[in-house]
N, C-alpha and C positions, 0 to 999 in steps of 0.2 A: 702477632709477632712471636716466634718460637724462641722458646729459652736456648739457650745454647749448654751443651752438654761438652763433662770435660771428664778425664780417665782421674779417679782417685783411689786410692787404699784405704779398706773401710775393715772394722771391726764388729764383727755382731752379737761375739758371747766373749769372756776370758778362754783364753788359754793358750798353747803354741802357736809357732809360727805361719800354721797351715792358717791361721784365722786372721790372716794379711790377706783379703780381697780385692784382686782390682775389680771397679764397677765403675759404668759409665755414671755419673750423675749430671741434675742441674747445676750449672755454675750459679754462685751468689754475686748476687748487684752490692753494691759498696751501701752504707746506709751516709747518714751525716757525719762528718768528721772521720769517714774512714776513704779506703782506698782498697782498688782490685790490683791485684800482685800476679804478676805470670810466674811461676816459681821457678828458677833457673835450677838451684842449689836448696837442699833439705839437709838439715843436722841429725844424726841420728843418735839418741841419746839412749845412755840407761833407763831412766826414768822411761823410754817410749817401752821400752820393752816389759819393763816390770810392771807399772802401769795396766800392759796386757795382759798379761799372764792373774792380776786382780793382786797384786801384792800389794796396793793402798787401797782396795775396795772400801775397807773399816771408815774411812775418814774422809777419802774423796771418789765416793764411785763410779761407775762410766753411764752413761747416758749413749746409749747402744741404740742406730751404729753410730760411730764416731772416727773421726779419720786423724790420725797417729801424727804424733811430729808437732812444734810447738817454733822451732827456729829455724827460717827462709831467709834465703836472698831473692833479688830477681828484678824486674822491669813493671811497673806503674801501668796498667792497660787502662784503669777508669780512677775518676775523683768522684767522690760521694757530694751531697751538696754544704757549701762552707766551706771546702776544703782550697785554700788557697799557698799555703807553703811548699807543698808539690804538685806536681804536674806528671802526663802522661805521656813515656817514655826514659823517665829517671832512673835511673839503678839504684835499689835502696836495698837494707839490709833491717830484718827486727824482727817481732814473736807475730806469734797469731795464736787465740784461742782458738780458732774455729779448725785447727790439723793444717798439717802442712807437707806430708807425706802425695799430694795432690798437683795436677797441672796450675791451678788457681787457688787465692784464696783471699781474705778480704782482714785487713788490719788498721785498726786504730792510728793517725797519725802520731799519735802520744808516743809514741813506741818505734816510730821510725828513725831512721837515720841513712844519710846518702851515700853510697858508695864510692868513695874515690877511683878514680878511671886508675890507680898504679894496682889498683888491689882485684884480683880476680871473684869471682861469686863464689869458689870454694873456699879462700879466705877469710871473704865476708861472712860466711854462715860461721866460721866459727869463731864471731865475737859475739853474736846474743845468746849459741848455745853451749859455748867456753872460757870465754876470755873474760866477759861479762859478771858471768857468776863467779869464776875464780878474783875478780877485783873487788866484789861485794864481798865474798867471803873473809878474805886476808884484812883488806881495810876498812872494810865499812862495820862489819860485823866481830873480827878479831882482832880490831884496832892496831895492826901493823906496823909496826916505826923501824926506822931506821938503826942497827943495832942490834935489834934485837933476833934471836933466834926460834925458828920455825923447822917443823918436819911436818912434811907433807908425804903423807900416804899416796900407794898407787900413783907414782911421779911420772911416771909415762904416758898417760892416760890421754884423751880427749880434754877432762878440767886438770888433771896431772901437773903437764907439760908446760901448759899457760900459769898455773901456780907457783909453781918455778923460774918462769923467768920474771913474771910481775914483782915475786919478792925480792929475788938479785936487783933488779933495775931499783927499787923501793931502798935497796940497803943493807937488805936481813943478812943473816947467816944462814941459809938454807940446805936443809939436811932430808934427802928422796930418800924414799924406799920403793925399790922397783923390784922386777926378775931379773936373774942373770942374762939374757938378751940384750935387755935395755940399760945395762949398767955405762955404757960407752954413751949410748942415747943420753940417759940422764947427765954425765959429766957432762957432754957437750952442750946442754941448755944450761948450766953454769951454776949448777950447784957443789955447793962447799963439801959436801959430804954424801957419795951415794952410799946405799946401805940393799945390801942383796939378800929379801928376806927369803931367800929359798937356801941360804947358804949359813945364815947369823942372824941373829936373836935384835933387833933394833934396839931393844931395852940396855943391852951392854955397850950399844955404840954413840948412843945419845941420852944427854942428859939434862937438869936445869933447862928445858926449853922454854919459851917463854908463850909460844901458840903451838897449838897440834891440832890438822888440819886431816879428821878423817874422814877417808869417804870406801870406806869397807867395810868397819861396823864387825862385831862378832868378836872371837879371840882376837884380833887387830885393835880394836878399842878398846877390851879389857887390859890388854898390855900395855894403851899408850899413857893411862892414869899415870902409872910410876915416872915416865919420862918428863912430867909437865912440875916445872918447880913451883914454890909455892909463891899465891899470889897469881900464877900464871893462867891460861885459859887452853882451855879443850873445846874441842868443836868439831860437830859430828853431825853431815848432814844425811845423814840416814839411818841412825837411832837416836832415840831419846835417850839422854843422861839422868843420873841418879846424885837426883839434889844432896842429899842423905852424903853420900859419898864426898862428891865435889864439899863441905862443908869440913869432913873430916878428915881432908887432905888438906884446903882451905886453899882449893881451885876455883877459876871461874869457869862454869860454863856454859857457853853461849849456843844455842839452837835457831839459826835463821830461822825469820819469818818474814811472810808476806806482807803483816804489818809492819814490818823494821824499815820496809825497803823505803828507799831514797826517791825523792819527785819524780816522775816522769820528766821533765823537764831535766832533773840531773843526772839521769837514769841516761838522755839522749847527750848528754855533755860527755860523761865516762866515756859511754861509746864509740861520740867524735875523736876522741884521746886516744882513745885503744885502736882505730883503723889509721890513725894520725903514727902510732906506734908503729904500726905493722909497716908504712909506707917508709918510714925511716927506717926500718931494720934496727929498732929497739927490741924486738922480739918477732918472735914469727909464729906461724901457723902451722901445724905440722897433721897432713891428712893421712890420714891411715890406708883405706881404700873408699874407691868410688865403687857405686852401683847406680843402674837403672832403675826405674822405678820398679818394672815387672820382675829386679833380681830382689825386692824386699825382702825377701822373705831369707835370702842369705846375708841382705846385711843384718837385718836384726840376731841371726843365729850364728855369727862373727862377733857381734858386739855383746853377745851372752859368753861367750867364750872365755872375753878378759885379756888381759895383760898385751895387747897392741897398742901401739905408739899413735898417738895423736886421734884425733876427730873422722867417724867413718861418714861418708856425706852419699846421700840422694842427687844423681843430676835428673833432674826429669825435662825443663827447655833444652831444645839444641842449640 
């Protein structure tokens, strides 16, 4: 019996986008307690591109080839053996270690969740690679309440845009910093304060905040210490913080981890909430652009560019 072979995007050294390969491969059979996923819709995150380029090599290196992308939507084609909560032909939405830049690929049901028939697959991809990590972040990891005030970096963004409206809906007082493009953008997801850093200094516009939500790291993070009152928490998920520091301002701050994160089981509950959100019009989804698979290589070189409104998505199923 012949394996069946499917188009994937494959990586074989670091570096630019020229080193986005399509190549045919063998598709993978589901093991025990997993599932084969036809992938409708791919997220295409920061992380895929840095990741390539070897900007985590030091701590997490790649395991060459390997094929890009990490959150899919899509349709159930196989059930591994055990697997009895889904079924073949389901729209579901979740991660995959195994790359998801691919026609197929195969995921843990731990990590699933079912798509509502009101929500489309570019929707759904981005709550495991937006919405998801922007509700860990705010409340899970920067303990969030109601009241209190937040500035959130890069507020247009793919996790931007979803950070924004989780805290409005939560309670907060929320205060973006975007470009001048997206300063309408940003008001309109419903924040208290936008702040146009190509025009004005954030540090003079915000103050006493009670979280700071960076995700740009460099001068952007050096500047946002002064804004964060005392007592308060800073939180930066793409550099390390200076203990030293946070001590003698008498900040807290918090660096997500893999360890921190919340059950699997509660992990698929969030999610059910957050597509439950989306179908109500609590918040929404905002796609930036679509591409094909074979146009990868533009979207990664779009999503290195910056400052676009919302989630750039892979369709690869027709």
């Amino acid at each position: 019996m012949s394996i069946p072979m499917i188009k994937a995007v494959r990586v074989h050294q670091y570096g630019g986008s020229e080193q986005l390969k399509i190549e045919h491969i063998p598709r993978l059979n589901p093991l025990a307690g997993e599932v084969l996923i036809r992938i409708y819709a791919a997220g295409v995150l920061p992380y895929d591109w840095k990741y390539r380029q070897g900007q985590f090599k030091k701590f997490r290196p790649a395991k060459f080839p390997y094929i890009p992308g990490s959150s899919f939507a899509g349709i159930i084609e196989e059930v591994g053996a055990d697997v009895t909560e889904f079924g073949k032909g389901q729209a579901v939405f979740g991660r995959s270690e195994k790359g998801t830049y691919a026609e197929y690929t195969t995921a843990p049901i731990k990590g699933l969740s079912l798509k509502p028939e009101k929500l489309t697959f570019d929707e759904a991809v981005t709550i495991p690679g937006s919405a998801l990590p922007a509700w860990l972040t705010l409340f899970h990891n920067g303990g969030l309440v109601a009241g209190q005030k937040v500035l959130i970096h890069a507020a247009a963004g793919g996790f931007g845009n979803l950070a924004v409206q989780l805290a409005k809906w939560k309670g907060a007082h929320v205060i973006g910093t975007c470009s001048t493009n997206n300063v309408d953008f940003v008001n309109a997801l419903g924040a208290d304060t936008v702040i146009d850093y190509t025009a004005e200094r954030f540090e003079q516009k915000a103050s006493d905040v009670d979280l700071v939500i960076d995700t740009v790291g460099g001068k952007t993070l050096e500047r946002s210490w002064s804004v964060v009152k005392q007592g308060g928490r800073l939180l930066s998920i793409v550099e390390e913080l200076s203990k030293e520091k946070a001590k003698e301002r008498e900040i807290h701050i918090i660096k997500p981890s893999l360890h921190s994160m919340p059950s699997p089981e509660k992990l698929q509950k969030i999610s059910r909430q957050i597509a439950q959100m989306l179908v109500e019009g609590k918040i929404k989804s905002v796609i930036n652009k679509k591409f094909l698979l074979h146009e990868v290589q533009q979207a990664h070189e779009l999503s290195q560019i910056g400052h676009g409104r919302g989630r750039i998505v892979l369709h690869i199923a027709n």
